[in-house]
TORZA-942058 format. One record per residue: residue in one letter; residue number from 1; x, y, z of N, C-alpha, C in turn. Coordinates in steps of 0.1 Angstrom, whole numbers. Layout:
BEGIN
+------+-----+-------+-------+-------+-------+-------+-------+-------+-------+-------+
! type ! seq !  n.c1 !  n.c2 !  n.c3 ! ca.c1 ! ca.c2 ! ca.c3 !  c.c1 !  c.c2 !  c.c3 !
+------+-----+-------+-------+-------+-------+-------+-------+-------+-------+-------+
!    A ! NUM !     X !     Y !     Z !     X !     Y !     Z !     X !     Y !     Z !
...
+------+-----+-------+-------+-------+-------+-------+-------+-------+-------+-------+
//
This chain:
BEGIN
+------+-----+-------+-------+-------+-------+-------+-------+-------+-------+-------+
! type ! seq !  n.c1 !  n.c2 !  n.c3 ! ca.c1 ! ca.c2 ! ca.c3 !  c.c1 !  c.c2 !  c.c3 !
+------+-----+-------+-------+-------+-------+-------+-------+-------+-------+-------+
!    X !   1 !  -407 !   383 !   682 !  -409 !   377 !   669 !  -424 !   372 !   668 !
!    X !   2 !  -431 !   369 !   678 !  -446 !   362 !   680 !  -449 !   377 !   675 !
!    X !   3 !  -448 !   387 !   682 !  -458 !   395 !   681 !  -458 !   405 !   663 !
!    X !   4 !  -444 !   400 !   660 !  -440 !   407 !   645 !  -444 !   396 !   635 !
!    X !   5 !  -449 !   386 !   637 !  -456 !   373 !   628 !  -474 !   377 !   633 !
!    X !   6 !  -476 !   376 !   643 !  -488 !   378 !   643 !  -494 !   393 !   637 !
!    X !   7 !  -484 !   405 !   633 !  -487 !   416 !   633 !  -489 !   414 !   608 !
!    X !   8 !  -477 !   409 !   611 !  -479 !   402 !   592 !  -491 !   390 !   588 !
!    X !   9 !  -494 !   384 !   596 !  -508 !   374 !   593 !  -520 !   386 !   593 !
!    X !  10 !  -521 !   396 !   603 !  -533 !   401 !   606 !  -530 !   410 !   590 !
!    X !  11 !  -519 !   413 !   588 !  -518 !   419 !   574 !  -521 !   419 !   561 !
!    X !  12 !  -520 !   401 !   562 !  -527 !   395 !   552 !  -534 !   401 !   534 !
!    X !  13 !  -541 !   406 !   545 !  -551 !   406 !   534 !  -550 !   423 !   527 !
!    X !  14 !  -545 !   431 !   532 !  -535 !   439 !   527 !  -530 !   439 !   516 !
!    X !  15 !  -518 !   428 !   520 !  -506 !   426 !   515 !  -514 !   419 !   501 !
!    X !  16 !  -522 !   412 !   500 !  -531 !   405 !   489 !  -537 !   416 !   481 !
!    X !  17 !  -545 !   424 !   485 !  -549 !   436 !   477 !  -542 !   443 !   471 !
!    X !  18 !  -526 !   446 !   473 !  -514 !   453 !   470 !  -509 !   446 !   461 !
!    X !  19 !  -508 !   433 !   458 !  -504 !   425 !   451 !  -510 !   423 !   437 !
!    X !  20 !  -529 !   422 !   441 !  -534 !   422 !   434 !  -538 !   435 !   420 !
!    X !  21 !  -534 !   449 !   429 !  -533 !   456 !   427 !  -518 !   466 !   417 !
!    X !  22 !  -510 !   457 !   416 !  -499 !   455 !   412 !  -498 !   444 !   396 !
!    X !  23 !  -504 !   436 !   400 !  -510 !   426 !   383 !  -515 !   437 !   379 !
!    X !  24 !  -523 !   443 !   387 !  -536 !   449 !   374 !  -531 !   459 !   363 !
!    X !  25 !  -522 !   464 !   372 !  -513 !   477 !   365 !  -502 !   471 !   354 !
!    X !  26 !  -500 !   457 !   357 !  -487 !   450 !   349 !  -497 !   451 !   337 !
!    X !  27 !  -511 !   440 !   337 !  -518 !   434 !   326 !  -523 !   445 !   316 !
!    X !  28 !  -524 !   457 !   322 !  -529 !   468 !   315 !  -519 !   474 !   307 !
!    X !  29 !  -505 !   477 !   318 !  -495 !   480 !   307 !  -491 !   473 !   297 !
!    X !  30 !  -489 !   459 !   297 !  -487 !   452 !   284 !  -494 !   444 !   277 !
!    X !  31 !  -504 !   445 !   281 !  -518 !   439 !   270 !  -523 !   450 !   263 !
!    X !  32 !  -532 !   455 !   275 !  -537 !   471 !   262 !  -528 !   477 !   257 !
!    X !  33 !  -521 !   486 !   265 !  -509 !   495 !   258 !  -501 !   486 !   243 !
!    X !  34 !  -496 !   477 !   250 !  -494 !   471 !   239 !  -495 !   469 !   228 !
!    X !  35 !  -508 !   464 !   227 !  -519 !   460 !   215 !  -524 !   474 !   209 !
!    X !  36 !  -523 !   484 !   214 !  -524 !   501 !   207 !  -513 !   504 !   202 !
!    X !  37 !  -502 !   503 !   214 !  -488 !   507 !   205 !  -481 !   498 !   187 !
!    X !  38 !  -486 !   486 !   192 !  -484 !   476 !   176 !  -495 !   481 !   166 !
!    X !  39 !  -507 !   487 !   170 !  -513 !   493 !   158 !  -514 !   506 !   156 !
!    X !  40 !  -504 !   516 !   159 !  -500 !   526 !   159 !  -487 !   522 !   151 !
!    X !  41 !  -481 !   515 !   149 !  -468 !   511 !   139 !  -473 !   509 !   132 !
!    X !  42 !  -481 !   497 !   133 !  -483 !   490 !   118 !  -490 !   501 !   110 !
!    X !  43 !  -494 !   510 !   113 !  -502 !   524 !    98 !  -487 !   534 !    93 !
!    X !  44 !  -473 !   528 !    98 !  -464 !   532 !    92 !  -456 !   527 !    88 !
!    X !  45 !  -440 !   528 !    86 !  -436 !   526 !    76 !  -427 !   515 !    86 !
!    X !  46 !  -428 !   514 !    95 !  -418 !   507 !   110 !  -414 !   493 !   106 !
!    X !  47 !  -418 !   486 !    96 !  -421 !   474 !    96 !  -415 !   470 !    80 !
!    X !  48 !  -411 !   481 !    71 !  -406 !   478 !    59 !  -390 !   474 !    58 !
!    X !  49 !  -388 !   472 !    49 !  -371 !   462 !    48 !  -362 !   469 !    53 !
!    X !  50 !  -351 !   465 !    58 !  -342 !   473 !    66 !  -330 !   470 !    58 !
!    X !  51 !  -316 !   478 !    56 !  -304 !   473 !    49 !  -300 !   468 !    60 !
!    X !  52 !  -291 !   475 !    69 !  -285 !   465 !    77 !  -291 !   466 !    96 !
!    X !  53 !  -287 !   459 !   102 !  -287 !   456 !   112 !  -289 !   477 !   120 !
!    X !  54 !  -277 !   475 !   118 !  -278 !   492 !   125 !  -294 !   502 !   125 !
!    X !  55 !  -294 !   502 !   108 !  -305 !   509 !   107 !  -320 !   506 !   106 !
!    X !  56 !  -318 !   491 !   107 !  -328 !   481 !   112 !  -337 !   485 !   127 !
!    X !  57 !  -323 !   488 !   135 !  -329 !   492 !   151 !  -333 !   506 !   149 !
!    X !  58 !  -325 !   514 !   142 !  -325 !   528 !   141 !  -344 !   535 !   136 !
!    X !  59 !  -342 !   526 !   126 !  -355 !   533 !   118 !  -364 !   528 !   126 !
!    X !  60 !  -367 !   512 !   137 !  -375 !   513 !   146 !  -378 !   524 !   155 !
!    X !  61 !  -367 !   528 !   162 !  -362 !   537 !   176 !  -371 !   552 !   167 !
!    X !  62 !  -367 !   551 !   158 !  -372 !   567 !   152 !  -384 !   567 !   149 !
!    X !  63 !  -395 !   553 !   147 !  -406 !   556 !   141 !  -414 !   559 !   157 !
!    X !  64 !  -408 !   545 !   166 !  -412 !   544 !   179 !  -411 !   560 !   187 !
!    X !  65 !  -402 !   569 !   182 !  -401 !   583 !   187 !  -413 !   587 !   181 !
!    X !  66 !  -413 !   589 !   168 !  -423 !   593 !   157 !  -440 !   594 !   164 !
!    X !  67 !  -442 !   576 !   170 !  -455 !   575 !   174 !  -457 !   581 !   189 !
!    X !  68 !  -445 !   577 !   197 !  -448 !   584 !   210 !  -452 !   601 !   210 !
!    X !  69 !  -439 !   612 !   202 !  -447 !   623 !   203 !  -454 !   629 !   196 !
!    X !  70 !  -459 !   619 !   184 !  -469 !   628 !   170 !  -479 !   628 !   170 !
!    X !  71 !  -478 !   610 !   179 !  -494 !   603 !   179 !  -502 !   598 !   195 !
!    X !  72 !  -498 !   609 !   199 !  -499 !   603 !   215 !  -499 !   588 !   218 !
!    X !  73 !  -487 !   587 !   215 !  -481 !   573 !   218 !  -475 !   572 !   235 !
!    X !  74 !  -471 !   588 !   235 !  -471 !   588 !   248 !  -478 !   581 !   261 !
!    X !  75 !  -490 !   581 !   259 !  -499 !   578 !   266 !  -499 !   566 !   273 !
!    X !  76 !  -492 !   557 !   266 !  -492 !   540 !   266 !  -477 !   544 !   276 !
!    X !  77 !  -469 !   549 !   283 !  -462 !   551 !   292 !  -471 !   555 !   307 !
!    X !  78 !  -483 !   553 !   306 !  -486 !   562 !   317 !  -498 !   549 !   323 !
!    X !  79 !  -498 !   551 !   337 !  -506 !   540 !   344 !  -514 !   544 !   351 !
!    X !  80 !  -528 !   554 !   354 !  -528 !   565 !   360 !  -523 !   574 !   364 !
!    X !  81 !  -519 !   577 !   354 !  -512 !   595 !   352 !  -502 !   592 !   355 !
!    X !  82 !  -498 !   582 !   356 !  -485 !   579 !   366 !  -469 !   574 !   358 !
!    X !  83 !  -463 !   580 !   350 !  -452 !   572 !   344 !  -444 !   562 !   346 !
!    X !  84 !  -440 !   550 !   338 !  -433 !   541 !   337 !  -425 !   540 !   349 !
!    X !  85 !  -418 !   535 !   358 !  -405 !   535 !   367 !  -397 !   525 !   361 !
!    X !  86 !  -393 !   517 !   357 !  -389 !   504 !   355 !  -380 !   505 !   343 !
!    X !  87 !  -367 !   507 !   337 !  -364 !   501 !   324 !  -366 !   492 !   316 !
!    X !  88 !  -367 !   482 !   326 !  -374 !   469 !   318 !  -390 !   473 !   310 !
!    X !  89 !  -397 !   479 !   314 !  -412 !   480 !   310 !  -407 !   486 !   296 !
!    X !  90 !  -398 !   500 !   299 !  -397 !   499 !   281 !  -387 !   490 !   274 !
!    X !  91 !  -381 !   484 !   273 !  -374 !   470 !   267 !  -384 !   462 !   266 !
!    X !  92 !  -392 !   456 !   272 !  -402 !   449 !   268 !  -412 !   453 !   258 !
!    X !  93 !  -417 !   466 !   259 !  -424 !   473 !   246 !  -416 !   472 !   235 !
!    X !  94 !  -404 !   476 !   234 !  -395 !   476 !   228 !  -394 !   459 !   217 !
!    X !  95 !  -393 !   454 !   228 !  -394 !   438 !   222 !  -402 !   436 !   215 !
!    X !  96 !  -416 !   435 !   223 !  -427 !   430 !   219 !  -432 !   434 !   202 !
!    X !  97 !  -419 !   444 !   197 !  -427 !   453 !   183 !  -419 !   447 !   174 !
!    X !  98 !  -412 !   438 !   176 !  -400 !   434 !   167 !  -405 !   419 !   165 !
!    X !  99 !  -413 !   425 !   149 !  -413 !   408 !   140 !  -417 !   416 !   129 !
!    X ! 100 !  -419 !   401 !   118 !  -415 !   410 !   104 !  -402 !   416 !    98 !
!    X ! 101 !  -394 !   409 !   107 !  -379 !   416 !   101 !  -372 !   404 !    99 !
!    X ! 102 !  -361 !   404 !    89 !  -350 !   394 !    86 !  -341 !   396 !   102 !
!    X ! 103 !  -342 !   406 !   106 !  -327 !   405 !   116 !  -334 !   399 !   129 !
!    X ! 104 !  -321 !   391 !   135 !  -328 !   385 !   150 !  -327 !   397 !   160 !
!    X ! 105 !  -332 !   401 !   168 !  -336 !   410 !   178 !  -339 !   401 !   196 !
!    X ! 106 !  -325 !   403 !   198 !  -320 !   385 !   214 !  -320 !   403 !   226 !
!    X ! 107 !  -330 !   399 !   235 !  -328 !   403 !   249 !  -320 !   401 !   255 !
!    X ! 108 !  -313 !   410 !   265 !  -304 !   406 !   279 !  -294 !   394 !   269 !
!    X ! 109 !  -289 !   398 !   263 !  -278 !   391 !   254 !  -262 !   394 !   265 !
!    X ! 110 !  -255 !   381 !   267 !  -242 !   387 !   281 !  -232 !   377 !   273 !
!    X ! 111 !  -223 !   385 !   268 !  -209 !   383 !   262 !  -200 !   383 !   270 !
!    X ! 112 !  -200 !   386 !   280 !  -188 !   388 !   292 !  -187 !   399 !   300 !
!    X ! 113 !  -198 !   410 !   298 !  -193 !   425 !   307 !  -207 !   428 !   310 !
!    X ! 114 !  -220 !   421 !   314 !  -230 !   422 !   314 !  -246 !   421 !   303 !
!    X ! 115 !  -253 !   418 !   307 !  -263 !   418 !   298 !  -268 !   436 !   295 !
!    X ! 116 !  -263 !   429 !   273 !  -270 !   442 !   266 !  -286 !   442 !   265 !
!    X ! 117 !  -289 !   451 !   265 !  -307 !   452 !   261 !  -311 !   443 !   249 !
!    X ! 118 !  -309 !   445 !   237 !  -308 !   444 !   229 !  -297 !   440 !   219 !
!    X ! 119 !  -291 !   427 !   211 !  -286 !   429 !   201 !  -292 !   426 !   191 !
!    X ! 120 !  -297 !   434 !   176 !  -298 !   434 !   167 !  -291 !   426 !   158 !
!    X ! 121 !  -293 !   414 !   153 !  -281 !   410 !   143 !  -287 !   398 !   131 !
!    X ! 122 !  -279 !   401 !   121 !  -279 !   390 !   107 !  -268 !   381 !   110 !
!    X ! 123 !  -266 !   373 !   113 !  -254 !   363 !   114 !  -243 !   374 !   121 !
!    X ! 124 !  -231 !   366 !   121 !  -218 !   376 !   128 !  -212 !   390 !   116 !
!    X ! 125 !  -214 !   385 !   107 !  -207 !   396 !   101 !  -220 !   411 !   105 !
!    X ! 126 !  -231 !   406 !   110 !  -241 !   424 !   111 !  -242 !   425 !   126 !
!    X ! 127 !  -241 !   428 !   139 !  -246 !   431 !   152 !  -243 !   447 !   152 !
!    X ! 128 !  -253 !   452 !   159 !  -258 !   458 !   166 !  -262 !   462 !   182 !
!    X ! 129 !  -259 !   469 !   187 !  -265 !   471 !   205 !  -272 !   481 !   205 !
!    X ! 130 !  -286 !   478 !   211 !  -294 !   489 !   214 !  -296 !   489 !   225 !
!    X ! 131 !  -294 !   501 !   237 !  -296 !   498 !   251 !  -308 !   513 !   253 !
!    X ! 132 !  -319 !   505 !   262 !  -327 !   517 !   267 !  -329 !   523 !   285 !
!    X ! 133 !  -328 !   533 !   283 !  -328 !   541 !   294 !  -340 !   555 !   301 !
!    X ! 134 !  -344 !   552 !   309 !  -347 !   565 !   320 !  -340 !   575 !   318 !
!    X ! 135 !  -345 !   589 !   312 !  -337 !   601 !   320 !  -333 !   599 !   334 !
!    X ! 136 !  -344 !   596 !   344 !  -341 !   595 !   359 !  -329 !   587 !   365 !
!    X ! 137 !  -322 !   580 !   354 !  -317 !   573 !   357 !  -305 !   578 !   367 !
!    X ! 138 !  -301 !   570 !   377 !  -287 !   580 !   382 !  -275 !   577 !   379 !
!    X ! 139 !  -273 !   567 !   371 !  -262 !   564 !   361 !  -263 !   568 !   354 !
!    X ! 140 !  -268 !   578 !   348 !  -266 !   585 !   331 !  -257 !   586 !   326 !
!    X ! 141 !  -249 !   596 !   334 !  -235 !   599 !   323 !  -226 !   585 !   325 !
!    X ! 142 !  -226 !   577 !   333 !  -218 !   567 !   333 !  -224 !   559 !   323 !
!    X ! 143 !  -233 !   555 !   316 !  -241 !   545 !   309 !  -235 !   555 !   297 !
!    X ! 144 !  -242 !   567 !   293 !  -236 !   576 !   283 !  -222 !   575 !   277 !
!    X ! 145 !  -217 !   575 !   288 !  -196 !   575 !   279 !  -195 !   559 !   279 !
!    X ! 146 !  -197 !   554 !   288 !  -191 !   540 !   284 !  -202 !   524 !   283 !
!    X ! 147 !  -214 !   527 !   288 !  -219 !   509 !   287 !  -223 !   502 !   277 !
!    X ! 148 !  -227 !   513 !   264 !  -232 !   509 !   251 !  -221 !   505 !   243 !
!    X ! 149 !  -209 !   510 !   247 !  -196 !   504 !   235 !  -193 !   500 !   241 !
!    X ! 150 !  -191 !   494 !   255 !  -190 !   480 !   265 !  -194 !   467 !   259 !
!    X ! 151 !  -204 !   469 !   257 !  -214 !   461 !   254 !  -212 !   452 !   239 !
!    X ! 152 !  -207 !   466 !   229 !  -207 !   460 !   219 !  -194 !   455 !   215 !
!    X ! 153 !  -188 !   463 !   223 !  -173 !   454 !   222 !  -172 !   441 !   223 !
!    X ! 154 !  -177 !   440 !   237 !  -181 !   426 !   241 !  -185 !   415 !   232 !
!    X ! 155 !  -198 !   422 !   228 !  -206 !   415 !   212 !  -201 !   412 !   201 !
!    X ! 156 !  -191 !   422 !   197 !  -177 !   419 !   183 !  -191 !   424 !   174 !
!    X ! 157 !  -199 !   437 !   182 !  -203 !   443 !   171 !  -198 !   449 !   161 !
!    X ! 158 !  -205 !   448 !   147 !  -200 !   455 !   136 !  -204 !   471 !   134 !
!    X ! 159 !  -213 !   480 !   142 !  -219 !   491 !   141 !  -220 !   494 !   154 !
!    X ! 160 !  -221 !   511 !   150 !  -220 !   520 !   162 !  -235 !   517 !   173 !
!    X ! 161 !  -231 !   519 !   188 !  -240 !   511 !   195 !  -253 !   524 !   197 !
!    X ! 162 !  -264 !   519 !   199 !  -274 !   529 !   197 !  -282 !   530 !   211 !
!    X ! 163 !  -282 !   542 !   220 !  -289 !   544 !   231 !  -299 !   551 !   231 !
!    X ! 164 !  -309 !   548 !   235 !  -328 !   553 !   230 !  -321 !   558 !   250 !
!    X ! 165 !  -333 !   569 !   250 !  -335 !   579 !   263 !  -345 !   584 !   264 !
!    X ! 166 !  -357 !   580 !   272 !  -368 !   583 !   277 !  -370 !   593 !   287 !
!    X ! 167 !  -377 !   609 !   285 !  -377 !   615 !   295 !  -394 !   619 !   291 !
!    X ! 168 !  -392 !   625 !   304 !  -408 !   627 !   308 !  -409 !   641 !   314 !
!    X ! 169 !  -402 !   648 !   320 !  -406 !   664 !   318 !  -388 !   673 !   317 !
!    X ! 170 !  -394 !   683 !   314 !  -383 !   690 !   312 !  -367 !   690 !   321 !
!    X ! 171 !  -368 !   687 !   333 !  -357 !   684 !   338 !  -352 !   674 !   337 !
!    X ! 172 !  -357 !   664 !   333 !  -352 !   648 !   330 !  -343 !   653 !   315 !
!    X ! 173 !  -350 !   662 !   311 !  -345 !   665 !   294 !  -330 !   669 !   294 !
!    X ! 174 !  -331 !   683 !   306 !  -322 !   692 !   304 !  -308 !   682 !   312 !
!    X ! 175 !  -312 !   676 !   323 !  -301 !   669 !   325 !  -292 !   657 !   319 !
!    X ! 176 !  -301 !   652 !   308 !  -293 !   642 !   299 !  -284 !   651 !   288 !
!    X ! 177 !  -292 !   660 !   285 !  -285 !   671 !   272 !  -269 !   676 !   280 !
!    X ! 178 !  -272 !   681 !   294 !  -261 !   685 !   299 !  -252 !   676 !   299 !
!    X ! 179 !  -249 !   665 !   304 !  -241 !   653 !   302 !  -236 !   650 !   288 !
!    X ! 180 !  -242 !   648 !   276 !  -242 !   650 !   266 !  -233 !   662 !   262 !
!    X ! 181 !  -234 !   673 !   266 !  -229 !   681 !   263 !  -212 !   681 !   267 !
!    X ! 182 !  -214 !   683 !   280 !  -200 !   674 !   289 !  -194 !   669 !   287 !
!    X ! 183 !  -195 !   656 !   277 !  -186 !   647 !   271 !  -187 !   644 !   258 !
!    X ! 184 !  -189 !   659 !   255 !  -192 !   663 !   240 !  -197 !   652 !   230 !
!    X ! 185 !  -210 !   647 !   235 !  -220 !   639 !   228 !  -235 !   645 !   221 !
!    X ! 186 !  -231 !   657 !   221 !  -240 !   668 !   217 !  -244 !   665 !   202 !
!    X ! 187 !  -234 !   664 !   195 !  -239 !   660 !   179 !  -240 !   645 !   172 !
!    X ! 188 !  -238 !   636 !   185 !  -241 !   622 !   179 !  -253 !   615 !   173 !
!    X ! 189 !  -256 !   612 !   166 !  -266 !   607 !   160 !  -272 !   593 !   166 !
!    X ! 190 !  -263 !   587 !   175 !  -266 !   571 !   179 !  -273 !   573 !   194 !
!    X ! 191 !  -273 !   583 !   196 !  -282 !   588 !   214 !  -295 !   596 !   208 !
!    X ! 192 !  -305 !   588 !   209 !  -321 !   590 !   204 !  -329 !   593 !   223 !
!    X ! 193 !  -332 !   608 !   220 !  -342 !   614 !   231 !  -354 !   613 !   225 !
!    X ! 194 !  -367 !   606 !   235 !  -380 !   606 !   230 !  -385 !   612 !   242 !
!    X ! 195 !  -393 !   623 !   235 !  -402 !   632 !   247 !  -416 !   622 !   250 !
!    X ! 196 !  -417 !   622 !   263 !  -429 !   608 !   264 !  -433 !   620 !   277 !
!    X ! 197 !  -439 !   634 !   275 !  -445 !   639 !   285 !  -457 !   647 !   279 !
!    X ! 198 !  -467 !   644 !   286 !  -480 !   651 !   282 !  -485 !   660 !   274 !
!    X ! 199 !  -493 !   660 !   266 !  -493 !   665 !   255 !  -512 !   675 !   255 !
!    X ! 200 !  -510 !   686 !   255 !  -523 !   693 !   249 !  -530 !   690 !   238 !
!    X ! 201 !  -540 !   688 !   233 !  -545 !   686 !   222 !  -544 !   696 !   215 !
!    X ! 202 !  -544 !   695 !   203 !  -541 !   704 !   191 !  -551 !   715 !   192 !
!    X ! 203 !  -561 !   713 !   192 !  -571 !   727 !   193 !  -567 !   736 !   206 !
!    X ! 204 !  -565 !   726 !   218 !  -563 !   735 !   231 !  -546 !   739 !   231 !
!    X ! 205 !  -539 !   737 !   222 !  -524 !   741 !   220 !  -523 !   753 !   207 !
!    X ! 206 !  -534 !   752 !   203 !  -537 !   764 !   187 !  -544 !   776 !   195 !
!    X ! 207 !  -557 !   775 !   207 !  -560 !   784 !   210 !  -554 !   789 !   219 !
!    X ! 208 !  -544 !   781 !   225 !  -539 !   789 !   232 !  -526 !   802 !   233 !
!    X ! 209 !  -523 !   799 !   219 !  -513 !   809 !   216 !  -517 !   822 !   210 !
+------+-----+-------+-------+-------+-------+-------+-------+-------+-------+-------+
//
């Protein structure tokens, strides 16, 4: 034990640089990114009246698609080339874009069967569940068939629950589609795939064909 305490003090300073090195990456992903990704919405339409609750999240989720692969929005996923790991990091983006709206938008909301990502809601008669996820994830299909209408059950949502899916190269893709397919979720409209993987610039994607 002496010698495994004396071996973590001499470590010190290490363990400090890794840590420090760890903020740096936090403050960058949600200050800059951040502050690019809310002015990448605000030049659209992300932010105008919504009817209800459902399509409130929806037309977010779709513009938020919109900016990631139209407008290299992508980018704001990446920390040195390095992609997001964390679900929480996108729920928090996710959060941070939501004002300007009549509907409340409550994090980690737990009605009894776990905390949802997101509920969307105008008083009780409008809820909403929006849960986001990692392709990588290794719950997929289990999250897929059942934790978004878990959730909203739970909630005494009024609308179909809506799951955003972040993938980052082609095998993260093909394996959520497969699952999807599987439990014949192929033609649902409430499971939103956003491609958040590297993108050629338009000249070098025109010449090259």
């Amino acid at each position: 034990m002496d010698v495994y305490v004396g071996l973590r003090e001499a470590d010190r300073d290490a363990a400090s640089t890794s840590s420090l090195e760890k903020v740096s990456v936090a403050q960058k992903l949600f200050e800059e990114h951040l502050r690019k990704l809310v002015d990448l919405l605000d030049k659209t339409k992300f932010y105008d009246a919504e009817p209800n609750s459902y399509e409130a999240g929806m037309q977010r989720v779709q513009y938020l698609k919109h900016v990631i692969e139209k407008q290299d929005g992508y980018r704001l996923f990446y920390v040195k080339n390095i992609p997001i790991s964390r679900e929480s990091d996108l729920q928090i983006m996710f959060k941070l874009t939501w004002f300007a709206s009549k509907f409340s938008s409550d994090a980690e909301v737990n009605n009894g069967r776990g905390p949802a990502d997101f509920l969307v809601s105008y008083g009780s008669q409008d809820k909403s569940i929006i849960e986001f996820k990692l392709a990588k994830n290794s719950h997929m299909e289990k999250n897929l068939r059942n934790q978004a209408k878990i959730y909203s059950d739970a909630s005494r949502a009024t609308n179909p629950p809506i799951m955003v899916i972040l993938y980052f190269n082609f095998s993260e893709r093909d394996k959520v589609q497969r699952i999807m397919t599987k439990n014949g979720l192929g033609d649902t409209k409430h499971i939103v795939l956003i491609n958040a993987m590297p993108r050629e610039s338009a000249s070098k994607a025109e010449s090259s064909e």
